[in-house]
N, C-alpha and C positions, 0 to 999 in steps of 0.2 A: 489356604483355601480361598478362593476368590469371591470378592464382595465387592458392593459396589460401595465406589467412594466420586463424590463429589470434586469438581473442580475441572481444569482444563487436562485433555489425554493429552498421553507423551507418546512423541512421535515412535514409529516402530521401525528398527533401526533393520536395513536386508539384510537377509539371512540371519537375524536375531532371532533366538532360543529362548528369549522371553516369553512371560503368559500371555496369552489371548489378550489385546487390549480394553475391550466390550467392558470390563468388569472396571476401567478406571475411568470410564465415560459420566459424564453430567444425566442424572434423569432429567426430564423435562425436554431434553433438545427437541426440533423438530427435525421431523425425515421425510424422505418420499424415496417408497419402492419400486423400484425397478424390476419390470416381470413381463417381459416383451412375451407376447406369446402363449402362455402358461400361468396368467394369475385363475384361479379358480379349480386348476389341474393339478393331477399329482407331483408335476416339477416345479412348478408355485408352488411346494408346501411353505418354504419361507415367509413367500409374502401372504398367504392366507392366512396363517399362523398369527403375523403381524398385526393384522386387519382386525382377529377377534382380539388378541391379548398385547398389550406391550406397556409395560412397566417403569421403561427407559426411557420412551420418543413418543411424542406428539406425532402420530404419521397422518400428513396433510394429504395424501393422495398415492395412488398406485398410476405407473406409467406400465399403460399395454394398446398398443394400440388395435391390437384384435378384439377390444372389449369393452373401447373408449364410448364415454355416455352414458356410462350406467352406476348406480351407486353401488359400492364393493360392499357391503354388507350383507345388502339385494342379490346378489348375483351370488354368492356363498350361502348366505342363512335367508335367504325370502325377510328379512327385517333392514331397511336402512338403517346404517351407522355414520352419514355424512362426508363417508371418504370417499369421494370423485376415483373412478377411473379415466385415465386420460391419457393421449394419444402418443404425447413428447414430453421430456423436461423441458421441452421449452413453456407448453403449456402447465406443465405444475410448477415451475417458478412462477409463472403470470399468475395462476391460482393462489400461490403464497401470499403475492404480493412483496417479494424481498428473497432473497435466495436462501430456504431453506439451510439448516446447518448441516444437516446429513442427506449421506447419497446411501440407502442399503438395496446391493444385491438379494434380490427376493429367488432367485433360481435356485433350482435345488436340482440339476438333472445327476442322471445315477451317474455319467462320467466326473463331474465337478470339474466341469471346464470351460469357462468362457470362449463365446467364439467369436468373430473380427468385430461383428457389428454391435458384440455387447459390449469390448473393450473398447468402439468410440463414444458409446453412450459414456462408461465408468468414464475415461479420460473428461469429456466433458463435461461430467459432474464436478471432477476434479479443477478443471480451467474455470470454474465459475468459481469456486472457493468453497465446494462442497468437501467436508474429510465422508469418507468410502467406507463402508463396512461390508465384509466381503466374507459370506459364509461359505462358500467353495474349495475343492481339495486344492485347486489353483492359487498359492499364494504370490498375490501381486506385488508383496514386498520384495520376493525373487525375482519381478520384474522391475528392468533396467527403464523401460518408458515409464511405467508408474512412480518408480523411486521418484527419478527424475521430476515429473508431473506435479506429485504430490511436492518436492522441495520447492523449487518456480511457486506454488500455489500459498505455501505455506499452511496446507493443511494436511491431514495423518489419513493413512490407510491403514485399516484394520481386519488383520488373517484372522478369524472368529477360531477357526478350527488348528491352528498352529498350535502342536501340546508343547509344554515345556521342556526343557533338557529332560533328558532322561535321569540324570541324576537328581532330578525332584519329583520326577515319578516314582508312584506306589508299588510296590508285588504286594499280591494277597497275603495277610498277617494274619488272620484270625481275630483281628478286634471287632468285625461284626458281631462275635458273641455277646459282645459289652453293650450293645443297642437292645433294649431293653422293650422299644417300643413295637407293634406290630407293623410291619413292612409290606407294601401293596406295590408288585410291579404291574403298569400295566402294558401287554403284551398284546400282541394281535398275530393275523395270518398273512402279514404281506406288509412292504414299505407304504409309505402316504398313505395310511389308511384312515388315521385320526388318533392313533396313540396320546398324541401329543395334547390335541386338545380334549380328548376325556378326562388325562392326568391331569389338569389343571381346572377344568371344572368338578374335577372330583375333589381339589386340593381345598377349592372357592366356596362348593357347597358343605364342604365338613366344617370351613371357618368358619363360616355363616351360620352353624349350626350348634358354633363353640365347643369342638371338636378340635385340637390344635393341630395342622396339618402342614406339612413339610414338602415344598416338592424339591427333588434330586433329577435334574437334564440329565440326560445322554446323548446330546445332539444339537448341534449349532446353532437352529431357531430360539428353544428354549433358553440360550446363552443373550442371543441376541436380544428376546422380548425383556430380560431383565432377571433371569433364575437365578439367584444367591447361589447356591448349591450345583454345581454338574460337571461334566467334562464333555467335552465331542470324542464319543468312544470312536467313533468310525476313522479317527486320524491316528488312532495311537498302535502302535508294536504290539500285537495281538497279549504278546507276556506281559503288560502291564496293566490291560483292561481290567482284569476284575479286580485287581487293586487298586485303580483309580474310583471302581465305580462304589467299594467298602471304603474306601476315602472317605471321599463324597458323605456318603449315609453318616459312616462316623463323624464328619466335622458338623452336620446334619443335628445328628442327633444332643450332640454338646454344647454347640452353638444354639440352637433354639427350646430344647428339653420338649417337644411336640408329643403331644399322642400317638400320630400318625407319619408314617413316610410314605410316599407315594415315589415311586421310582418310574419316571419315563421309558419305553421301549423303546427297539426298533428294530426294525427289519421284520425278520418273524424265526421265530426258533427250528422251523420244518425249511426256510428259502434257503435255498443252494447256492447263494450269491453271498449273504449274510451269515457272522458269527452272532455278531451283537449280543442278539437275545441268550445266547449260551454262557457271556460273561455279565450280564445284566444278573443272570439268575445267582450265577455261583458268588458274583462279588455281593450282592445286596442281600442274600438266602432268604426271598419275600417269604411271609409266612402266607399269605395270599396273592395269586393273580386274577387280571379279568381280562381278558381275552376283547381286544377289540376285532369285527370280523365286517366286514362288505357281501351280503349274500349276494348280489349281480351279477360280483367279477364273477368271469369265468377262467381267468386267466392271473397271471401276476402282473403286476400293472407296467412294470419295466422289461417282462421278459415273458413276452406273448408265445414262446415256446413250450410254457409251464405250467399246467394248470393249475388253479387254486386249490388248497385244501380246504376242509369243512371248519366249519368249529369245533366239530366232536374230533376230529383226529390231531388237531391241534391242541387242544386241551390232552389227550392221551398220551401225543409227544410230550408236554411241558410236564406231566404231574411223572412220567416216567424218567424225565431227565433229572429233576431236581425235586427233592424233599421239600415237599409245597402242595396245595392245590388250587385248585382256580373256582373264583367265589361268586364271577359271574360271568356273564357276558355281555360287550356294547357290541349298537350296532348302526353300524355309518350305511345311512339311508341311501348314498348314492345311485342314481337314475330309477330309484322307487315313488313308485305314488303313494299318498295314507296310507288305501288300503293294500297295498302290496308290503309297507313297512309295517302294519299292524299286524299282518297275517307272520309275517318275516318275524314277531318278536314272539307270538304266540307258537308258532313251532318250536323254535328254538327251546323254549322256556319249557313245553311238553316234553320234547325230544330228550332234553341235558339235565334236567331237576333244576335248575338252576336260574336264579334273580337274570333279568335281561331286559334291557331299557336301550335306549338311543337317549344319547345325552344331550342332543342338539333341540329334541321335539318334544320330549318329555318333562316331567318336574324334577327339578334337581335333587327332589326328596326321594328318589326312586334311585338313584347313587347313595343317595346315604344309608339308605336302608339294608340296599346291598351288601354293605362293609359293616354295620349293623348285626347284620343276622349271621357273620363270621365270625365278627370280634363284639358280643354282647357287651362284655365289659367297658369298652367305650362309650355305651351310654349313661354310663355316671358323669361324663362330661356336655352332654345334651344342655344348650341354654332353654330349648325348650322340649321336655321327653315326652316321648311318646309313646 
């Protein structure tokens, strides 16, 4: 299972079948993301991701120059967090003061592929003595400039999403029966819609509430920000997903003895583009979901030919696919004012019977309570009960 372990990575050798290197990185280094374009957007979810949570890296600054001037915290969540947006790496090395130790690719577009002017950026990360970390379905190990680059530099580039031989990958076995604990995917109606960060403020607010919570990635960011536990499902041989992601949960569960697992989504169970969410379900068999939903979109955010579903017909899909239900609802406030998002949580909440917060605007005691009033019995673990 992959853990992080301290000390210097080992270079990644092309075409190696090796893990993900992200998990044998030092915490602590510093970074600066890379997100020309798209820091704040759905194809930034990397570096947005980065900006609220990272586990592993000191990230000094985000380079976008559509966006340069403003504080990245500001520009996401209405709160500064100190991390500059800024126009070049030239000016987030002068920002450092000494050239950062890492370069992360913050893109996330639905092709996963770098295009001319993003590989002179990476290279030039690289020719300063930046090592690269590189959540894209592009891996730059397979490339011959980068190999190259990265030796000359004497620093390491790293495929986040490269799975391992397949002869160290899982098929589904049935030992999720052995996980004992209640299992919480959370899911939603569409890619970049904030999966990612519910799960993990949901993980933060149950610690906090001395509740022992567990989160399980499915997806390159959460590998990147520092998640013990996960795989990038979206690289692997469709036959291997739900055994990677019952992996996962079972070394999850053994590894830490938690009350809770929270399992990261993605895509969405109803999108025509995406399996994900249908081996997320089968390999982790959550005993609860919560449905993350954007009521704005009117559309899917990568594929304007599609329209959105509801929350109600997405929860209908999920609870009819897999022996589960869904326990609440979040809701990403995107291009909402207050009161468009209070009225937005108040339907919902009439509409569905069901607990329904936005986790970014709300008290993080209104996720707990959520999973609360599913699994009661967890509140024998309350440091403070309510």
């Amino acid at each position: 299972m992959p853990s992080l372990v301290s000390g210097t990575a080992r270079p990644v050798v092309s075409g190696s079948t090796a893990p993900a290197e992200p998990f044998a990185l030092p915490t602590g280094s510093t970074a600066v993301v890379y997100c020309e374009g798209q820091f704040g957007e759905q194809d930034g979810k990397t570096a947005n991701g980065l900006v609220r949570h990272s586990e592993r890296y000191e990230i000094l600054s985000v380079v976008d120059s559509v966006r340069s001037g403003v504080d990245a915290g500001r520009l996401l969540d209405g709160v500064a967090n100190g991390i500059p947006v800024l126009a070049s790496l030239d000016e987030a090395v002068a920002h450092a003061g000494r050239v950062p130790d890492y370069l992360i690719c913050g893109l996330a577009p639905a092709d996963g592929l770098l295009s001319d002017d993003q590989r002179i950026v990476l290279l030039d990360g690289i020719a300063r003595g930046m090592h690269v970390i590189n959540g894209l379905h592009e891996f730059l190990n397979d490339d011959a400039e980068f190999v190259a680059a990265a030796a000359t530099a004497g620093v390491t580039v790293t495929d986040v999403r490269r799975p391992r031989a397949k002869r160290d990958l899982h098929l589904f076995s049935g030992r999720i029966a052995d996980v004992t604990c209640p299992r919480i995917a959370v899911l939603g109606t569409d890619g970049a819609i904030g999966k990612r960060t519910t799960a993990t403020l949901l993980v933060q607010a149950l610690n906090a509430r001395g509740i022992k919570a567990v989160m399980v990635g499915t997806g390159q960011t959460t590998l990147i920000q520092g998640g013990r536990y996960g795989v990038a499902l979206d690289a692997l041989v469709p036959q291997f997903c739900s055994g990677e992601v019952e992996h996962q949960v079972v070394a999850a569960f053994e590894g830490e003895d938690p009350d809770v697992i929270v399992v990261e989504g993605q895509g969405a169970l109803s999108h025509p583009a995406y399996l994900t969410s249908a081996h997320i379900l089968r390999g982790s068999r959550p005993a609860g979901v919560i449905v993350q939903h954007a009521p704005k979109r009117v559309v899917l955010g990568d594929f304007p030919m599609v329209p959105m579903p509801t929350a109600a017909s997405e929860i209908a899909l999920i609870e009819a696919f897999a022996d589960t239900r869904v326990i609440g609802v979040t809701i990403n406030h995107e291009e909402m004012t207050g009161d468009e998002l209070a009225d937005a949580i108040e339907e919902h909440r009439t509409q569905l019977g069901l607990p329904v917060t936005d986790p970014l605007t709300r008290p993080a005691a209104e996720l707990v309570d959520m999973v609360l009033a599913a699994f009661p019995a967890l509140a024998a673990a309350l440091s403070d009960p309510v």
